[in-house]
C-alpha positions in Angstrom: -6.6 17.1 -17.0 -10.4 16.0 -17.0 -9.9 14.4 -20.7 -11.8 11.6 -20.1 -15.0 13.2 -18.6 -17.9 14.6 -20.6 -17.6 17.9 -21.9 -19.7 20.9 -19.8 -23.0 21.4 -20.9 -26.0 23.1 -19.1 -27.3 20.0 -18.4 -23.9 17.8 -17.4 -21.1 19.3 -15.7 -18.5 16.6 -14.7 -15.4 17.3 -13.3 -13.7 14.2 -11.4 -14.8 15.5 -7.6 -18.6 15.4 -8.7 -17.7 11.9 -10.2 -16.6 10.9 -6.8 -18.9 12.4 -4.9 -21.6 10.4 -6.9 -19.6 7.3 -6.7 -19.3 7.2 -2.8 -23.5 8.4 -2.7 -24.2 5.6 -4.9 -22.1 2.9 -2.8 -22.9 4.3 0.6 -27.3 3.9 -1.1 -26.9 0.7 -1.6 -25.0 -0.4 1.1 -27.6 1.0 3.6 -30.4 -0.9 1.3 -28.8 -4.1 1.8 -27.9 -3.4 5.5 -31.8 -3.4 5.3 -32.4 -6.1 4.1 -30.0 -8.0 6.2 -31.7 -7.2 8.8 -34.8 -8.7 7.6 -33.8 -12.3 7.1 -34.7 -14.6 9.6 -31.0 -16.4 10.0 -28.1 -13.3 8.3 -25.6 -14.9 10.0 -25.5 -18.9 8.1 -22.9 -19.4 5.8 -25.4 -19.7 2.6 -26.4 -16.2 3.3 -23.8 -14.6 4.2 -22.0 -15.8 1.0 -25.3 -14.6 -1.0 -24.9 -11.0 0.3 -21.2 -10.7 -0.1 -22.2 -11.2 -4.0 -24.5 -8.7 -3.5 -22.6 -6.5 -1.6 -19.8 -6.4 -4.1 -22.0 -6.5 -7.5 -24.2 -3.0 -5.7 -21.6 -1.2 -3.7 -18.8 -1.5 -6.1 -19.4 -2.8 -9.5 -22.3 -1.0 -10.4 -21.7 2.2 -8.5 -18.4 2.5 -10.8 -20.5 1.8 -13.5 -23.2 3.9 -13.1 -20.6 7.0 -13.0 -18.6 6.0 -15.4 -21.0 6.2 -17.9 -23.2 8.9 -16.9 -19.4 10.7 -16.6 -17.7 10.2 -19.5 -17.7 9.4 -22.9 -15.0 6.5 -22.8 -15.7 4.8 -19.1 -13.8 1.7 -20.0 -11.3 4.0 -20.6 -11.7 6.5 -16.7 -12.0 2.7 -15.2 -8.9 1.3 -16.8 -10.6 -1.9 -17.5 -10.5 -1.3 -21.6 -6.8 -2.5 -21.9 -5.2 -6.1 -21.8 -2.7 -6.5 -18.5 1.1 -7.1 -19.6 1.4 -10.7 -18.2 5.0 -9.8 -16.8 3.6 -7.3 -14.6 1.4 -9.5 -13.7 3.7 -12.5 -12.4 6.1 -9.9 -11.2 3.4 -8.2 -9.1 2.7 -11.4 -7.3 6.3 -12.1 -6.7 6.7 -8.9 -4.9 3.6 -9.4 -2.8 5.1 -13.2 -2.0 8.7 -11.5 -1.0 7.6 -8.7 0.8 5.1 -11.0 2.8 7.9 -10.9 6.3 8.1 -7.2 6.5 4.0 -6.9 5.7 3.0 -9.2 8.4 5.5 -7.3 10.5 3.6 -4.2 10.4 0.2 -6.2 10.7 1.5 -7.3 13.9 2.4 -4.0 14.9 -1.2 -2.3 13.8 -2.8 -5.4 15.4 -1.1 -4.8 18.9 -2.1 -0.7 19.1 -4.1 0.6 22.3 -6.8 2.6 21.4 -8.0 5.1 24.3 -11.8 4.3 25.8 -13.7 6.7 23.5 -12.5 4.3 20.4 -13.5 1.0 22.4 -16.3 0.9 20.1 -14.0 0.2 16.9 -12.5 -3.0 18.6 -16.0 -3.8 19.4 -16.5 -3.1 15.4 -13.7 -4.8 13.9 -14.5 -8.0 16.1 -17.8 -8.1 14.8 -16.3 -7.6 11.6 -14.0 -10.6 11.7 -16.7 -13.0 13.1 -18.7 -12.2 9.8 -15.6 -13.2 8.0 -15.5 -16.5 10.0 -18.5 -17.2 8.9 -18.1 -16.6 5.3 -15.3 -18.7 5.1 -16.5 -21.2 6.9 -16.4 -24.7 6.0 -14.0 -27.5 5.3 -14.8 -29.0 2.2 -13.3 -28.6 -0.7 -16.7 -27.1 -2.3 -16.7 -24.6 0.5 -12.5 -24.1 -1.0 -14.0 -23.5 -4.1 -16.5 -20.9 -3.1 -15.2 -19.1 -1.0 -11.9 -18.5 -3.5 -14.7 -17.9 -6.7 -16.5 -15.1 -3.8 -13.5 -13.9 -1.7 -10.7 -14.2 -4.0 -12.3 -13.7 -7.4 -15.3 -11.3 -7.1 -14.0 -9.5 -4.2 -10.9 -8.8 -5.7 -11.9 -7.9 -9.1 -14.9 -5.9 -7.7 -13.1 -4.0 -5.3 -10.6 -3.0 -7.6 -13.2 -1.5 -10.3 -14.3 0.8 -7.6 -11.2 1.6 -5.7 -8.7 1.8 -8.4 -11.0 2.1 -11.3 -13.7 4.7 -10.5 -11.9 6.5 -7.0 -8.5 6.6 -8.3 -9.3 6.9 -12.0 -11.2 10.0 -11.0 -8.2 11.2 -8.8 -6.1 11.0 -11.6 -8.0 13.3 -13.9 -7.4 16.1 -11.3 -4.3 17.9 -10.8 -3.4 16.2 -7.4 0.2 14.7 -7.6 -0.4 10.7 -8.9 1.5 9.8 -5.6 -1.0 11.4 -3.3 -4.3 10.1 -5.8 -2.8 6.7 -5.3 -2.0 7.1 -1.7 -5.4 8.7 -0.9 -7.1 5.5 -2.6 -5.5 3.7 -0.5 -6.5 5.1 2.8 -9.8 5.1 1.2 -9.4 1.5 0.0 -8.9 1.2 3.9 -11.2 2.6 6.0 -14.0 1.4 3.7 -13.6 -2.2 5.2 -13.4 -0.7 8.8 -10.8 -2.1 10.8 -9.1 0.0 12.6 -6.5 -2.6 14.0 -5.4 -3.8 10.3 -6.2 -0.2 9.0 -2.0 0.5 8.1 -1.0 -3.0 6.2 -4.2 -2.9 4.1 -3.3 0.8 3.0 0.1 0.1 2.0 -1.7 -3.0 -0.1 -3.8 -0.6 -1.7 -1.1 1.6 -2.7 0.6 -1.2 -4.1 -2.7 -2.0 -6.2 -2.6 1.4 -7.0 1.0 2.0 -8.2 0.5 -1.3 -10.0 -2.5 0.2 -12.0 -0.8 3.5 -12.7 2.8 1.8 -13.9 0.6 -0.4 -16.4 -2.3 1.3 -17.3 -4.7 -1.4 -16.8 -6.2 -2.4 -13.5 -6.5 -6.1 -14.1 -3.3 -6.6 -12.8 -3.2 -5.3 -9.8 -7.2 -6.9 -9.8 -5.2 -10.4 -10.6 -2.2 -9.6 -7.6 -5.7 -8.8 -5.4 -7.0 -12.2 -6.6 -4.0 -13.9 -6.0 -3.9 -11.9 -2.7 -7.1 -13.2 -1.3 -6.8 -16.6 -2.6 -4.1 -17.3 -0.3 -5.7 -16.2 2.3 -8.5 -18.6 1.8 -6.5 -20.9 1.0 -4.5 -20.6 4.4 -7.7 -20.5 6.5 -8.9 -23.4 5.0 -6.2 -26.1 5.5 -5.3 -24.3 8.9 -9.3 -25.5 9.7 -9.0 -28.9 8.4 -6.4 -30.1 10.3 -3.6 -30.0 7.2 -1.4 -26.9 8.5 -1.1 -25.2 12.0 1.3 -22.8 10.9 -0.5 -19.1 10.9 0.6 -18.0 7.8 -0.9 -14.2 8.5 2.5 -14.2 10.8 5.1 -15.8 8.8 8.5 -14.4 9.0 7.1 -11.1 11.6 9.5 -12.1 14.0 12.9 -12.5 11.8 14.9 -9.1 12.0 17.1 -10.0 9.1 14.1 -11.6 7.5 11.6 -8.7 6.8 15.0 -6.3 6.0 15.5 -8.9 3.3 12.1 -8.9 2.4 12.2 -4.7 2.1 14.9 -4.7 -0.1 14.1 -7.7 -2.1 10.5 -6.6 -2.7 11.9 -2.9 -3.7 14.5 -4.9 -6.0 12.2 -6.9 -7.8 9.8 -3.6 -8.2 12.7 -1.1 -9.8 14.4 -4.3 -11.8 10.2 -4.4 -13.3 9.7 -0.6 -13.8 13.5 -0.7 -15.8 12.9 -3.2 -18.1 9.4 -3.9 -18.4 8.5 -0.3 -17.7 5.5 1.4 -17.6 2.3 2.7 -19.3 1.4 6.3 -18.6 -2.0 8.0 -19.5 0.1 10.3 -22.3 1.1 6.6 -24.1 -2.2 5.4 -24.2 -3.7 9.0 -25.5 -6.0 9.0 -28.9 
């Protein structure tokens, strides 16, 4: 099952799990480096920087990490990343569709997350994930259409795309190469893909996203199009904050359709529609297709 990793020498013994485990040092290295040097500029917290060190953030803690194993790993890490093959643009505009129509039932089970008690000993993860959100604020903020445009090139574009090469690329693409079941490498990604952004109260929604990202990338063999459904993901997010903040809408689309019974059933059997009518007739790319 380890194809795609270098073959055992005395020298370099891969195997997927000590791909990982290098993977996660190398991020966790570089994220205490610039948790450092956060801490050493005079104002962290403006806008400027705080855009500055998200680019940072996701060039050292997930792009180059993932690159870094991949080639020391194997002898093909385009191919362990998925990142070598052109995404089928069908997937790609039926991916987004079924993030659009399964939006009601989604925000549902944000709402749900969102409203959980946790006991005292875990006060410290509301604390976390508040401190968390005002960082976000801050990145975002801004009402111009230059802000728009930055904030969807840094939140939507390079977040999205980075994340992915590490999560779905380097974690799962490792995960694969083992003999776990593909449902529980993609699943485990996911609560992986979760706890790595640390919030505890939206910990459920953004695991069942990174599923999604992940059966996406295993059905097409490239991860460029769940990266583009991510992109489009985080766009519309931005997008949302920003004309909620300048006045245009006051309509919290983070909520739309959480409240309509009918609604979010719809949106569940819709969404699972559009999926199994994509996987019939566009179907899907397997590692054995794409073999030498």
């Amino acid at each position: 099952m380890n194809h795609y990793f270098r073959p055992a020498t005395p020298l370099l013994r891969f195997s997927a799990v000590k791909a990982i485990f290098i993977l996660l040092c190398l991020s966790f290295f570089f994220m205490c480096v610039l948790g450092i040097v956060s801490n050493l500029l005079t104002s962290p917290h403006s806008t400027r920087i705080m855009r500055v060190l998200s680019v940072v953030q996701d060039v050292m803690v997930f792009v180059l990490p993932a690159a870094i194993m991949a080639v020391i790993a194997s002898p093909v890490p385009g191919r362990i990343l998925e990142i070598d093959r052109r995404p089928p643009i069908m997937w790609v505009l039926t991916g987004i569709i079924a993030l659009l129509t399964s939006m009601p039932a989604l925000n549902f089970i944000v709402e749900w997350n969102e409203s959980l008690t946790l006991p005292a000993s875990l006060h410290w993860m509301k604390e976390a994930e508040m401190v968390a959100q005002k960082s976000v604020e801050i990145l975002m903020g801004g009402t111009s259409v230059a802000d728009l445009i930055m904030n969807i090139l840094i939140i939507g574009v390079l977040a999205g795309v980075s994340e992915e090469i590490f999560f779905r690329g380097a974690i799962m693409g490792c995960l694969m190469q083992t003999r776990l079941n593909k449902h529980i490498a993609i699943w485990l990604t996911g609560i992986i893909f979760s706890l790595f952004h640390m919030q505890i109260f939206g910990f459920v929604p953004r695991m069942i996203l990174g599923a999604y990202f992940g059966y996406l990338t295993w059905w097409t063999g490239s991860i460029w199009v769940a990266a583009s459904v991510h992109v489009f993901n985080n766009s519309l997010i931005v997008i949302a904050e920003w004309l909620t903040k300048s006045g245009i809408i006051t309509y919290d689309i983070n909520h739309a359709g959480s409240s309509n019974f009918m609604l979010i059933v719809g949106s569940v059997i819709l969404t699972g529609g559009i999926i199994r009518a994509s996987l019939k007739h566009l179907g899907k790319t397997t590692d054995a297709d794409n073999a030498d």
